[in-house]
C-alpha positions in Angstrom: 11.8 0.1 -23.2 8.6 2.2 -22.7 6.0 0.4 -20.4 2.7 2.1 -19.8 1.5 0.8 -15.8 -2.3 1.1 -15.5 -3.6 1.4 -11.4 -7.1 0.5 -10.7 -7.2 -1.7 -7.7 -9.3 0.7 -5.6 -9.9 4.3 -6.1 -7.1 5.6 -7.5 -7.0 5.9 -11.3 -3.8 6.0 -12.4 -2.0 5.3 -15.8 1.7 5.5 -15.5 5.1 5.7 -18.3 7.9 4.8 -17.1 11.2 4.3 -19.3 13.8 1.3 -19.1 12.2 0.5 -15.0 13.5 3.7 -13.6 13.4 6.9 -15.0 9.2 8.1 -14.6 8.3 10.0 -17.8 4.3 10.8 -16.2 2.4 9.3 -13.3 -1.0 10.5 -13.4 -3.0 9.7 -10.5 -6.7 10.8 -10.3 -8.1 10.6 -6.8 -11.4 10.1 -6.0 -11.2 10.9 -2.1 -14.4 13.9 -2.5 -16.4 11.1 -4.5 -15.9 8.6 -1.2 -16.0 11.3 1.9 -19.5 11.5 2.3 -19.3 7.7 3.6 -16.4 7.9 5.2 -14.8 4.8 3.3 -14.8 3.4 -0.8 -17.9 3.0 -2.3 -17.1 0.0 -4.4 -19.6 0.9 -7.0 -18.6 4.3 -7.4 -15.1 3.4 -7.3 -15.6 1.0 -10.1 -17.9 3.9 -12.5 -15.6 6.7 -12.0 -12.9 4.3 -13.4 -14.9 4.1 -16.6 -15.4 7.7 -16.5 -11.8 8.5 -16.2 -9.4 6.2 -17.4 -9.3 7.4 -21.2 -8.5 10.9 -20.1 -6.1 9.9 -17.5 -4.5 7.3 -20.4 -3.7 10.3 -22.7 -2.8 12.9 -20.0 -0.1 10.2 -19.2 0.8 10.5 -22.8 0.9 14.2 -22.9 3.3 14.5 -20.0 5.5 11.9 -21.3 5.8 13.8 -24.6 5.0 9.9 -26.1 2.2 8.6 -28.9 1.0 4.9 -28.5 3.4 3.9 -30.8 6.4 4.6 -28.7 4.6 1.8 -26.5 6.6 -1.2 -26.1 4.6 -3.1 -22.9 1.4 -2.6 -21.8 1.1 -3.4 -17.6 -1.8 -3.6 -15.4 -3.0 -4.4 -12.2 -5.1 -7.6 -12.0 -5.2 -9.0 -8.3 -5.9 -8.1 -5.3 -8.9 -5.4 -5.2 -11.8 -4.6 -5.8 -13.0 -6.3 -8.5 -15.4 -3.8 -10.6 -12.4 -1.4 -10.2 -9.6 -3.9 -11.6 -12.3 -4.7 -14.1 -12.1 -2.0 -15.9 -8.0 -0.8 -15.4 -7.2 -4.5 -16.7 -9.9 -4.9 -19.6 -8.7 -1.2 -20.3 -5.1 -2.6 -20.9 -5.9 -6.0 -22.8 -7.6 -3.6 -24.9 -5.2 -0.9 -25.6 -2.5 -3.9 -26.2 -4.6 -6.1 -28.6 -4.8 -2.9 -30.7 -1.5 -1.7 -30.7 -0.3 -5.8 -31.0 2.3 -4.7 -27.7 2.8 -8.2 -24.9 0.7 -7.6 -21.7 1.7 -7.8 -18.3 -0.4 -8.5 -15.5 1.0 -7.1 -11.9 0.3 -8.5 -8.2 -0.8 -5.2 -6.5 1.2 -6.1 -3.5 4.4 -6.9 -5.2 4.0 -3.9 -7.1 3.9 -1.5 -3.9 7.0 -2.8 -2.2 8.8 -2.5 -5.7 8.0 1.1 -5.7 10.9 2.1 -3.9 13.5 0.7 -6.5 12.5 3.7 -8.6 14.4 5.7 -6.2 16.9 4.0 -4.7 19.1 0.8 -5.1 18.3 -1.6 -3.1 19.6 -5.3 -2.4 17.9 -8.7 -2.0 16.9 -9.7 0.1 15.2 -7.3 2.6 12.1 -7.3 4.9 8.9 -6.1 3.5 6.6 -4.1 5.2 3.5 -3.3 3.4 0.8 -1.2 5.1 -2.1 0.3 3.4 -6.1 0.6 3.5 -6.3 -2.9 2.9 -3.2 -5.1 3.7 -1.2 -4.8 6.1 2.1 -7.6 5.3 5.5 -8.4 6.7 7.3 -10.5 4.5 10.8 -12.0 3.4 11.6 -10.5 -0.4 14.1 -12.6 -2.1 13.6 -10.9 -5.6 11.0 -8.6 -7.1 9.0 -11.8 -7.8 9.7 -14.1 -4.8 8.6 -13.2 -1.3 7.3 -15.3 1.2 4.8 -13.7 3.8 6.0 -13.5 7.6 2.5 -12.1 9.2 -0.4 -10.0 8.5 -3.5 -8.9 9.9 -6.0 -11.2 10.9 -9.1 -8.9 10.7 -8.6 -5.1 9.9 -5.7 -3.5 7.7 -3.8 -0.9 9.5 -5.3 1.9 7.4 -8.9 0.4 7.7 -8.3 0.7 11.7 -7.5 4.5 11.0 -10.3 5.1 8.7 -13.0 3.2 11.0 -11.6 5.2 14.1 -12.0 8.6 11.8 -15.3 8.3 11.2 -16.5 7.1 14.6 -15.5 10.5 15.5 -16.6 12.5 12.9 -12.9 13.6 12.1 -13.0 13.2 8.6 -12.0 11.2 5.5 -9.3 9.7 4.9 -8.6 9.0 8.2 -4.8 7.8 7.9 -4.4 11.2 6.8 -6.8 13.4 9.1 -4.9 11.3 12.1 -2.0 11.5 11.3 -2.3 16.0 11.1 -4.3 15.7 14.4 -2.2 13.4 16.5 0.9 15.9 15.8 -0.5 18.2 18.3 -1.5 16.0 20.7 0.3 13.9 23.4 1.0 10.1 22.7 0.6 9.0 26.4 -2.5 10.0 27.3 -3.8 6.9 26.9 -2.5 3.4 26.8 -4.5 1.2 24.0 -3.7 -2.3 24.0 -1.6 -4.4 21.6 -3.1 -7.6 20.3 -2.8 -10.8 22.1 -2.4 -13.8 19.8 -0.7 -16.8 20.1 3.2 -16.8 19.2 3.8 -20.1 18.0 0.7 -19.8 15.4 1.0 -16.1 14.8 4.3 -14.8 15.9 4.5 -11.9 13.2 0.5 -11.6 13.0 -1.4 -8.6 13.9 -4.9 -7.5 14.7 -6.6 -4.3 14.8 -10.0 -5.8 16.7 -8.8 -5.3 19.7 -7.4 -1.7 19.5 -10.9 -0.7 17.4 -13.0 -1.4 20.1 -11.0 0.3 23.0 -10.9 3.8 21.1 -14.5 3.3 20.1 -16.4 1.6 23.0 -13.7 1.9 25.9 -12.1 5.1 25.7 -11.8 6.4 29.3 -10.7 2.5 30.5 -7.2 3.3 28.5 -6.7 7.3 29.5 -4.1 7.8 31.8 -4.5 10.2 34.9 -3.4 14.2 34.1 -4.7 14.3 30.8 -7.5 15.1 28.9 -9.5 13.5 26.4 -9.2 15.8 23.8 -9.5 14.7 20.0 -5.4 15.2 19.6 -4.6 13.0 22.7 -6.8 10.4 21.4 -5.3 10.5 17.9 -1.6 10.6 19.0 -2.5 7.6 21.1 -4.4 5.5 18.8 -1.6 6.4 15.8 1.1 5.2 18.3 -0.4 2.0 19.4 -1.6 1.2 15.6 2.1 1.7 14.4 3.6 0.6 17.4 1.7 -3.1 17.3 3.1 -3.8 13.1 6.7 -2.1 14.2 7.1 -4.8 17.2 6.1 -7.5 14.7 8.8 -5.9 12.0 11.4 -5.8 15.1 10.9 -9.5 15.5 11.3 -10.2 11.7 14.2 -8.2 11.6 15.9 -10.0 14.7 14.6 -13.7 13.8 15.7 -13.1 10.2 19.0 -11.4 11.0 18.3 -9.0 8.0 18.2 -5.1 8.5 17.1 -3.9 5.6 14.0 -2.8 5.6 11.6 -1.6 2.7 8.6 0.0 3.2 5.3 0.3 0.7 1.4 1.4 0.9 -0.2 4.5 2.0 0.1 4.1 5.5 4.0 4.5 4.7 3.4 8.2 5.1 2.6 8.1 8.0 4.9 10.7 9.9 5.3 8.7 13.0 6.4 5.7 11.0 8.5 7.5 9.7 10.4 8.9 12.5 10.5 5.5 14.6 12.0 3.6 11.3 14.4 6.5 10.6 16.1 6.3 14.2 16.4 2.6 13.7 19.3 3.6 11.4 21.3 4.0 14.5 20.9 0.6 15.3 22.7 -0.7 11.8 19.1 -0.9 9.6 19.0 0.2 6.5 15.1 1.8 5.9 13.7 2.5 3.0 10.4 4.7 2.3 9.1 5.1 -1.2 7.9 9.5 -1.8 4.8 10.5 -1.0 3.3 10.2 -4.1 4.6 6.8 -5.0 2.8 5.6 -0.9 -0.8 6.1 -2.6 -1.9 3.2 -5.7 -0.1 4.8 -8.8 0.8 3.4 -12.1 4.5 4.3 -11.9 5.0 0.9 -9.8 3.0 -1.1 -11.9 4.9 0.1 -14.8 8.2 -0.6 -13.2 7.8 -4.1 -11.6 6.1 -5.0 -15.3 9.8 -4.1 -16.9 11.0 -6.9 -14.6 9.2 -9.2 -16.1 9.3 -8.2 -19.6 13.1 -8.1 -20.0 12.3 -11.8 -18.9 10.0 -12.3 -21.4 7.4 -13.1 -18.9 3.8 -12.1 -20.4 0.5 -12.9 -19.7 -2.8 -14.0 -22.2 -4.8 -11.8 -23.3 -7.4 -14.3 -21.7 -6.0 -13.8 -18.2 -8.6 -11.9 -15.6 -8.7 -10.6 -12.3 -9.2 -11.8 -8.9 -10.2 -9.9 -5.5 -7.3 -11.6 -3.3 -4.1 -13.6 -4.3 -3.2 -16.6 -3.4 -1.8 -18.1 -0.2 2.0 -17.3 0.1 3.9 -20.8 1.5 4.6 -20.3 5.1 8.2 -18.4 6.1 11.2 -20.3 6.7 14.1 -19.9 8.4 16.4 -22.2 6.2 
């Protein structure tokens, strides 16, 4: 089964084929970081016009590298919730249109479910597992029973973990994106120079919650409060500190999960996945009996590949959506988590 995934959610424009749920024939992904730089964060309205601009092109490059036509096409995918809405506009109008004329089912893909799939197109993994989903604009710990059924543990109550990164870039003129530009600069710099705070909610209402408020106003407005005496305040102290509090407040939610839920595997999904530190802390946890799994580089960022993949899920099911179905900015409230 051929399923072409279409990516539009923000501003990546991606179009995706991926064979059978597993084996990627092309994932094109056109980025429009230079577009968004100048402001240091998306432009929604350019976001949502170089999607019109781009998504033909990027639809037959995907094509050409998959050495397919449009009538090897079996199922047409897209993402249609959460995002920004001109940009899912015109990736999920693009697909009811491309599968009205070749007469191929539709299927419309949760954004967030589609990220934490991502890995299963390099590894095998087993339900259930612990989701952890951190990106520019969610940030999401939750119980995954099946490809379609997770229940959300915590999030963030303000900022996403990558918004915190990007706001804290361009405060200090670093540069954009600023997950990215961090991430390079805190690798030279010492971690202990300063000691930002973790969030302080309450436990019995927000035991796996986060919140990046706090953090975001003592890098910005508070700096010298949190540095610690024998170092200086150089721009690689300051990002190795603020990367290691950022991570370090969603991995002490994720260690909770892991030890309320008495499940150790762990599946990771979103941009901020990259993120080398991350990486490293999550890696060692292996020694302690987790099993940790990071999706590559290229499937971190928004990409059709995991659209394309999670829709095969549903359509050997036989689960398709109307041609009259539409998009929405957020999903809907998850029920609460369980421990039965």
């Amino acid at each position: 089964m051929i399923v072409v995934g279409i990516e539009s959610s923000c501003d990546e424009c991606s179009v995706a084929v991926v064979k059978d749920g597993r084996s990627v024939l092309s994932n094109v992904i056109a980025t429009q970081i230079e577009f968004h730089k100048p402001y240091s964060g998306v432009v929604p309205e350019i976001a949502s016009r170089k999607h019109v601009e781009w998504i033909m092109d990027v639809y037959n490059r995907a094509l050409k590298e998959a050495g397919i036509s449009s009538c090897d096409i079996d199922v047409v995918a897209a993402t249609n919730r959460p995002g920004l809405m001109g940009s899912l506009v015109v990736g999920f109008s693009f697909a009811k249109g491309l599968a009205m004329g070749l007469e191929k089912p539709l299927v419309a893909v949760d954004h967030i479910k589609a990220h934490l799939y991502a890995p299963h197109l390099e590894y095998d993994i087993s339900y259930p597992f612990i989701g952890l989903l951190l990106s520019g604009g969610h940030t999401v710990i939750s119980m995954v029973n099946s490809f379609d059924d997770f229940e959300v543990m915590g999030t963030t109550i303000d900022d996403a973990c990558g918004e915190a990164f990007d706001k804290v870039a361009k405060h200090f003129g670093w540069g954009y994106p600023g997950g990215v530009v961090i991430d390079r600069m805190a690798e030279k710099g010492c971690d202990t120079a300063f000691s930002f705070p973790d969030s302080v909610l309450k436990k019995d209402k927000h035991t796996y919650d986060v919140s990046y408020s706090g953090i975001k106003t003592a890098v910005v407005y508070q700096l010298e409060q949190f540095k610690n005496p024998g170092y200086e305040s150089s721009p690689e102290n300051i990002a190795a500190s603020f990367r290691k509090a950022a991570i370090d407040m969603v991995l002490k939610r994720l260690d909770r999960a892991v030890n309320d839920t008495g499940i150790k595997r762990v599946v990771l999904g979103g941009g901020v996945a990259a993120n080398s530190y991350l990486r490293r802390v999550l890696t060692e946890k292996k020694h302690e009996g987790w099993e940790v799994f990071f999706p590559s580089m290229e499937l971190c960022t928004d990409n059709g590949a995991m659209v394309a993949a999670i829709a095969y899920e549903y359509a050997i099911r036989g689960r398709f959506d109307s041609l009259e179905s539409g998009v929405s900015a957020r999903v809907p409230d998850f029920k609460p988590y369980s421990s039965k």
